[in-house]
N, C-alpha and C positions, 0 to 999 in steps of 0.2 A: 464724164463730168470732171474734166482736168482742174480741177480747185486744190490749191496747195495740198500735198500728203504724204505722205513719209513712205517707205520699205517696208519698216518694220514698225506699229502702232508696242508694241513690245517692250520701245526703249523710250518711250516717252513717259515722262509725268502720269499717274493714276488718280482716279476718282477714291475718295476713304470708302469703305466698305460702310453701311447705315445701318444705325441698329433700329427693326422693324416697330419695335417697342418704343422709341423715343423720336419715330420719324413720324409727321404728316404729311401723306403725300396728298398733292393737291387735287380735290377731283376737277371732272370737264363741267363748266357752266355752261358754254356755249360749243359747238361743232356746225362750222358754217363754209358754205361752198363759194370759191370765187367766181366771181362774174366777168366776163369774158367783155374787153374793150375797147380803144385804140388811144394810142400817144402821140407826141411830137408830130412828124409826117405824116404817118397812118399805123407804125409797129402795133402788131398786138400787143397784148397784155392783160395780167389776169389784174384784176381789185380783191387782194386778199382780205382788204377787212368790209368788205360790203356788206351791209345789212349788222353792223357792229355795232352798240350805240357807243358814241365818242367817250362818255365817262368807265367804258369798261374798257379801251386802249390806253387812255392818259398814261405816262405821256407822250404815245405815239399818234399821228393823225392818219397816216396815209401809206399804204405800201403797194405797190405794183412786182407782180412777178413779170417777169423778162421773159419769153420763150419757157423753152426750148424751142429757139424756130432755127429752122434749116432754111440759110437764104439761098437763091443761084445768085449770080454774076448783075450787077446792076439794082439787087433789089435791097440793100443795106439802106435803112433808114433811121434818123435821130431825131432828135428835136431842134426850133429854130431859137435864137436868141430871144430867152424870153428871162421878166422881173422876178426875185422872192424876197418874201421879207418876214420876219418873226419869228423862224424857224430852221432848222436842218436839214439838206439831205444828205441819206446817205446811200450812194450806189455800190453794192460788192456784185461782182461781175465772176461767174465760175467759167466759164467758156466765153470765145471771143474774143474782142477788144473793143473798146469807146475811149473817145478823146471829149476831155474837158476843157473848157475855158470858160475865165471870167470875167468880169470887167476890176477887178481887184489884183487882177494879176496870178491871179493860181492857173494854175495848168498841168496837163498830161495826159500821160494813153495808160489805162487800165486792163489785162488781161488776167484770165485762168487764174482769179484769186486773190486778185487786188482789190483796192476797198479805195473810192474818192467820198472823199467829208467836205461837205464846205456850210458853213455856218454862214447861212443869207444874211441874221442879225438884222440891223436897221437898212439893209436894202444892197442888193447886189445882181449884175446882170451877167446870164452865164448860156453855155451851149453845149451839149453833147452830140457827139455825131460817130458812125463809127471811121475807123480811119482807112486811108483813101484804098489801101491793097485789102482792105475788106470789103468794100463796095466793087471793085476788079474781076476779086475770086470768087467772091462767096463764101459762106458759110455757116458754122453753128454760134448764134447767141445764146447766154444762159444768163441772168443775174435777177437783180430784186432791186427796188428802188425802195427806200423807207425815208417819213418824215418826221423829226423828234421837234416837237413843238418845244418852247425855250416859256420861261416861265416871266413873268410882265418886265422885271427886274433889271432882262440880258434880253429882251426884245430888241432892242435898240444896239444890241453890243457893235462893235466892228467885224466887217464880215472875215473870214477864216477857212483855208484852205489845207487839207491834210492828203496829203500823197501817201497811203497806205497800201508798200508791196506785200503779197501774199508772206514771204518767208520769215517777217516778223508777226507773222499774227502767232498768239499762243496756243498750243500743242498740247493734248492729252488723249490719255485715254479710261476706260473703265479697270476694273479690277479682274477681270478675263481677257483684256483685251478685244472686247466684241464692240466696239467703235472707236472713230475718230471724231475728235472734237477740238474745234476750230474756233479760238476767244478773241471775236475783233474789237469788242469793245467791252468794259465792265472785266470783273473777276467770276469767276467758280473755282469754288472751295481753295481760293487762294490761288488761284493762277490769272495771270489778267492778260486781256488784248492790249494790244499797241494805240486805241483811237483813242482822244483824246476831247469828254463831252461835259457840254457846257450841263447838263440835266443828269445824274445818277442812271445810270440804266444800262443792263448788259446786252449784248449781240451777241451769238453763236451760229455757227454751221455744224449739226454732225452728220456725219453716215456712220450707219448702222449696218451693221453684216447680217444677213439675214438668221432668224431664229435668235440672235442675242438682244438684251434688255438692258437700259442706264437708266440709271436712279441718281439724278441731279438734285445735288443741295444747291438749296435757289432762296433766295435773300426771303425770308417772311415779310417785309417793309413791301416787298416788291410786287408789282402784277407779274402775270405769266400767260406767253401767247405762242405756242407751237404752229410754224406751218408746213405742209407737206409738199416740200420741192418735187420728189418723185419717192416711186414706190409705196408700199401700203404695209401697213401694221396696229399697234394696238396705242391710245397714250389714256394716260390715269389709272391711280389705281384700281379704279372699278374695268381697265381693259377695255376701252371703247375705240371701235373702230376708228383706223382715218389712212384715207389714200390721197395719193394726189391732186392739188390744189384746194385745199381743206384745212380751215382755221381753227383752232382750238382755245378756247379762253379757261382758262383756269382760274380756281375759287382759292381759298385762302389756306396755307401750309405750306411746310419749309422744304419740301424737295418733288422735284415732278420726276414719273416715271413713266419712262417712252420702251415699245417691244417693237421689234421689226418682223414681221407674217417669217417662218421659214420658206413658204414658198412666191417668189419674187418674178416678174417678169421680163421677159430677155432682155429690152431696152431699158429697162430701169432695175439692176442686177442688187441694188440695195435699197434702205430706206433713206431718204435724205431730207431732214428737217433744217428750218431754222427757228431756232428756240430765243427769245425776246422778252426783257420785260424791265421795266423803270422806276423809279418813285415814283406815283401818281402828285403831280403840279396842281390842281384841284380851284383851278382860274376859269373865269369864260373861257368859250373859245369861240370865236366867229372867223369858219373859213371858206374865204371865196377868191376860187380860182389859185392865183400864186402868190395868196396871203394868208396868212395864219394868226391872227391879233387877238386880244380880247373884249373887243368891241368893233359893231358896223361902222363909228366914228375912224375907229385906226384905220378900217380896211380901205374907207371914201379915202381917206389923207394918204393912203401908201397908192392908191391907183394918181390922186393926185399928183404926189410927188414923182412916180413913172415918168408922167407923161409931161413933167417941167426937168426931168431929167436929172435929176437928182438923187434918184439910186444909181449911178453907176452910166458911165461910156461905154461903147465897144470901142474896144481896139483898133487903133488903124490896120496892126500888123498883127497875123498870128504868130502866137507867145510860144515859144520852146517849151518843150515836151523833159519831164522830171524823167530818170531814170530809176 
């Protein structure tokens, strides 16, 4: 899993050490399995919050795990030009590469740790795919798709595009050094990601080296939703299992605590979570298909305006690619 990481986790920035007496760690409410799917052309893909009820995500709607699929030569598949409106996505890609565009004009190729944001807002038309020597070669994809619902106010904003390479995201680690943690968006314990979100809310990647344990100070304000990219171990303080493709919702306290099993298996040699969670927005939410609103009224008006063409052209020419 080549996603951004240093030599030595040793010389980077540390978590404070918690005192057990003044910390709540948060227990699990929920522990749920992803359901197995298809995207875009046909890509699999897991639904990590299937079977979630939306008020205990707010303010996230949607996220799709990525592979890990092993494609051969010809089988790289993306999605087709298709509408969003009301909301966010956000792609971080740890293996592989995909290309973006939009009809606003953002663009580029994301690999091993890059992160694309584009804020749909009041309507925008976009397409990933992967790029053309990875459909040639073949290969390994890895990443996550999330959707941060925008609250009634900034539904309408103007759309927005964020090219986030891996070597700005921010860097830390524990107080043993028995993980890497990876801040793409939001702070911990004062350290911040680079993404820049229209709604309060933090993103992370960590791996965990097997047999070690973080204990993350995590905003009280905030929810809290662990999920297991690979490998298996233990999250909450009560130690409750969770392997691979397995969601976690967390109850209410100011720091989660995640264990990685010490015994690991060969393909997935650590644990690797993504840890997530937002100010709750606390608005309707009515979503169908590539809209996110808070009402069936918005969602008739944004299929409407699609189809009179008024979210967004495609491109005559594809758009140069950010570096």
């Amino acid at each position: 899993m080549p996603a951004i990481t240093v030599d030595d986790v040793l010389v980077l920035p540390r978590l404070p050490e918690l005192d057990p007496a003044a910390t709540v760690y948060r227990p699990v409410r929920r522990l749920t399995t992803a359901q197995h799917g298809f995207e875009g052309e046909g890509f699999p893909v897991r639904r990590a919050f299937a079977g979630v009820p939306l008020p205990e995500l707010d303010p996230f709607v949607h996220m799709d795990h990525i592979g890990r699929i092993e494609q051969a030569p010809g089988e790289a598949q993306g999605t087709p030009w298709h509408p969003h409106r009301g909301f966010e996505t956000v792609t971080y890609l740890m293996d592989g590469a995909l290309e973006h565009q939009d009809s606003n004009g953002g663009g580029g190729q994301i690999t091993d740790g890059d992160t694309q944001w584009m804020t749909a807002g009041a309507g925008v038309l976009h397409i990933e795919k992967p790029p053309e020597h990875l459909v040639r070669s073949g290969g390994v994809v890895h990443g996550v798709q999330l959707w941060v619902n925008l609250p009634r106010v900034k539904k309408m904003s103007p759309p927005r595009y964020q090219d986030i390479r891996g070597k700005h995201t921010g860097l830390l680690t524990t107080p043993d050094g028995g993980a890497l943690i990876r801040v793409i968006a939001g702070d911990i314990a004062g350290h911040t990601g680079p993404g820049v979100t229209h709604t309060p809310i933090t993103l992370a990647h960590l791996t965990i080296e097997p047999g070690a344990q973080v204990d993350l100070p995590w905003n009280p304000a905030y929810n809290a939703l662990v999920y297991a990219l690979a490998g298996h171990g233990t999250i909450g303080g009560e130690a409750r299992p969770v392997q691979e493709g397995q969601l976690a919702v967390f109850g209410a306290g100011d720091a989660l605590r995640v264990s990685a099993d010490r015994a690991q298996e060969a393909r997935s040699p650590k644990l690797e979570l993504v840890v997530l969670g937002g100010l709750p927005i606390r608005e309707p939410v009515v979503q169908y298909g590539p809209f996110v609103m808070n009402t069936r009224e918005e969602v008739q008006q944004a299929f409407e305006d699609y189809q009179a063409g008024r979210l967004g052209v495609i491109p005559a020419q594809h758009l140069p690619h950010t570096s």
